[in-house]
C-alpha positions as a Markdown table, in Angstrom:
| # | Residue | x | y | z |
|---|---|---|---|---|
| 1 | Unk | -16.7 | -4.1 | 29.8 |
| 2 | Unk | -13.5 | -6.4 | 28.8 |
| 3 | Unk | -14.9 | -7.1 | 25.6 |
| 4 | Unk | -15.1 | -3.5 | 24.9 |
| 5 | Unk | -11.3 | -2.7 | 27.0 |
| 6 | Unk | -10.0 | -5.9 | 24.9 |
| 7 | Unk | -11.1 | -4.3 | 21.3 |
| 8 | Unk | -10.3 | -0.8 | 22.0 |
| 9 | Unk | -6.8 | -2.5 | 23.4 |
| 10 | Unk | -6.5 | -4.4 | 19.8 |
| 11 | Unk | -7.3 | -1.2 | 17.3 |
| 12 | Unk | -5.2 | 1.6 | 19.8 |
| 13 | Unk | -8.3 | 3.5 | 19.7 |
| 14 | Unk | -9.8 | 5.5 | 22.6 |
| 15 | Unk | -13.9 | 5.2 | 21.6 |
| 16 | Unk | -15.8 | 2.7 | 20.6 |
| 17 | Unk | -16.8 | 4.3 | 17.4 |
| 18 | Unk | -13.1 | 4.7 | 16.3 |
| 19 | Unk | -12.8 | 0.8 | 17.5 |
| 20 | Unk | -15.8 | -0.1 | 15.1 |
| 21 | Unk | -14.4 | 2.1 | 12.3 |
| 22 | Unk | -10.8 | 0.5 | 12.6 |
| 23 | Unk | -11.9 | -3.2 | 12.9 |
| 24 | Unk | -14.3 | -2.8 | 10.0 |
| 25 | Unk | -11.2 | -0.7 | 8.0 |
| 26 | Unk | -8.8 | -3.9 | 9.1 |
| 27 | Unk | -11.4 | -6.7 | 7.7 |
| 28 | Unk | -11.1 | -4.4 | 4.3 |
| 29 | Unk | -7.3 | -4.8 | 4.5 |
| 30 | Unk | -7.2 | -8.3 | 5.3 |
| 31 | Unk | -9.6 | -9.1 | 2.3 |
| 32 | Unk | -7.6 | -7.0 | -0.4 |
| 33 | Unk | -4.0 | -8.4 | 1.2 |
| 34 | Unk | -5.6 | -11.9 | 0.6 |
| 35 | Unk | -6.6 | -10.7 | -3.3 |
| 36 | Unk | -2.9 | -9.2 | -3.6 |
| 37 | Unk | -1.7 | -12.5 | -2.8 |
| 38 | Unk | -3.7 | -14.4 | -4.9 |
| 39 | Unk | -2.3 | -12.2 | -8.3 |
| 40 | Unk | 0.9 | -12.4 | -7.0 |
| 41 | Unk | 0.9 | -15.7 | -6.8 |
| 42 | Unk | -0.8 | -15.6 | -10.8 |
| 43 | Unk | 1.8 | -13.1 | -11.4 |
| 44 | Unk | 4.4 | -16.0 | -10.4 |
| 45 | Unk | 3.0 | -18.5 | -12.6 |
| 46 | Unk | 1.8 | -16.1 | -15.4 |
| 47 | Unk | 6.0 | -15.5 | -15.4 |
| 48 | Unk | 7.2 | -19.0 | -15.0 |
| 49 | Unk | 5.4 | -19.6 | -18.4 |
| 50 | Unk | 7.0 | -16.3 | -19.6 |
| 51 | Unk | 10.5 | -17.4 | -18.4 |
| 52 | Unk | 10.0 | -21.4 | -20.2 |
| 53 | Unk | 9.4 | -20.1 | -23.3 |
| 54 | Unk | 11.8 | -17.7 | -23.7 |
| 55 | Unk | 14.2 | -20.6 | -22.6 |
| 56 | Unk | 13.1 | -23.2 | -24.9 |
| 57 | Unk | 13.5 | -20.4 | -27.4 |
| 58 | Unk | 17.7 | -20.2 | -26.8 |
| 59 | Unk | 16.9 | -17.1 | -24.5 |
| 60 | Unk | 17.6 | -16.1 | -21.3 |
| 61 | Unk | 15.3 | -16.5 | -18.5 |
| 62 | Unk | 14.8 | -12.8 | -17.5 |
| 63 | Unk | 14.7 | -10.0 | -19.5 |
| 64 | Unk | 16.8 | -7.2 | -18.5 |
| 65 | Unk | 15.2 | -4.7 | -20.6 |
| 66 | Unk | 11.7 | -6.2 | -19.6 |
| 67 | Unk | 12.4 | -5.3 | -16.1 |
| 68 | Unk | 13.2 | -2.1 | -16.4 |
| 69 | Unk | 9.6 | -1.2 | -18.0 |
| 70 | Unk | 8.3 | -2.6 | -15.2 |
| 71 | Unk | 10.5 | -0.7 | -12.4 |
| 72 | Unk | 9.4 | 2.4 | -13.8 |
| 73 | Unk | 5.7 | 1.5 | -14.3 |
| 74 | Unk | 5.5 | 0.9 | -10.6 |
| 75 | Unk | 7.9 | 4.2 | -10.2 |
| 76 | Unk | 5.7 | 6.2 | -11.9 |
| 77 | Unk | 2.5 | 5.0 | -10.4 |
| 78 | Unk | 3.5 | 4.6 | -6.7 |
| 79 | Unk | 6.5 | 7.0 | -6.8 |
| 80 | Unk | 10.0 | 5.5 | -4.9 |
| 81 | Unk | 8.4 | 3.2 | -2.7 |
| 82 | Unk | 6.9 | 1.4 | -6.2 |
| 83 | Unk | 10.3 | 0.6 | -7.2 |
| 84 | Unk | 10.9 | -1.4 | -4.2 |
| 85 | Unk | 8.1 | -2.9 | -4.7 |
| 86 | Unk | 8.6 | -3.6 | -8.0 |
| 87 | Unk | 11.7 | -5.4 | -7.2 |
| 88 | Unk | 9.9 | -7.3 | -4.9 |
| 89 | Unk | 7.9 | -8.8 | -7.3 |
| 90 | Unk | 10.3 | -9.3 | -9.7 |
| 91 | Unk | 12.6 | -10.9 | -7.3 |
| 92 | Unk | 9.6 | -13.4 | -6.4 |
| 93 | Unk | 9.1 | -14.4 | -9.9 |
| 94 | Unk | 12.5 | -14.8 | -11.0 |
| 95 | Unk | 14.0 | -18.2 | -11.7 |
| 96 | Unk | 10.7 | -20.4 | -10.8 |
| 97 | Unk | 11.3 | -22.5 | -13.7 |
């Protein structure tokens, strides 16, 4: 009976059912968090290139103009709260070089 108190304790669910469907929903999460991590961290390094090159060219490393595509990319697929995370992103692959 405390492994069953202890799990419906961990998920804030009241049945066993809802425990099952909420651990199984949270192993989903985890795996797709651990593959937004791993293209963010491509992201980062797909940028760093981006950011050399443009550099080595006589450029600046980030791309004003560049950015704001993106902003409203995220905008318009995730409304406000894309935007934030937009900058997010941006923010973690500026300046890597």
């Amino acid at each position: 009976m405390a492994d069953v108190t202890d799990v419906l304790n961990r998920t804030g669910a009241r049945t066993g059912e809802a425990a099952g469907v909420i651990t199984d929903a949270r192993d989903r999460v985890d795996a797709l968090d651990d593959r937004i991590i791993g293209l963010v961290q491509e992201r980062m390094a797909v940028s760093a290139v981006i950011q050399q090159a443009r550099m080595e060219s006589g450029g600046r490393r980030v791309n004003l103009s560049r950015e704001m595509e993106v902003l409203g990319r995220y905008r318009d697929a995730l409304g406000k709260p894309g935007t934030s995370l937009a900058m997010t992103l941006l923010e973690l692959c500026r300046g890597r070089v």
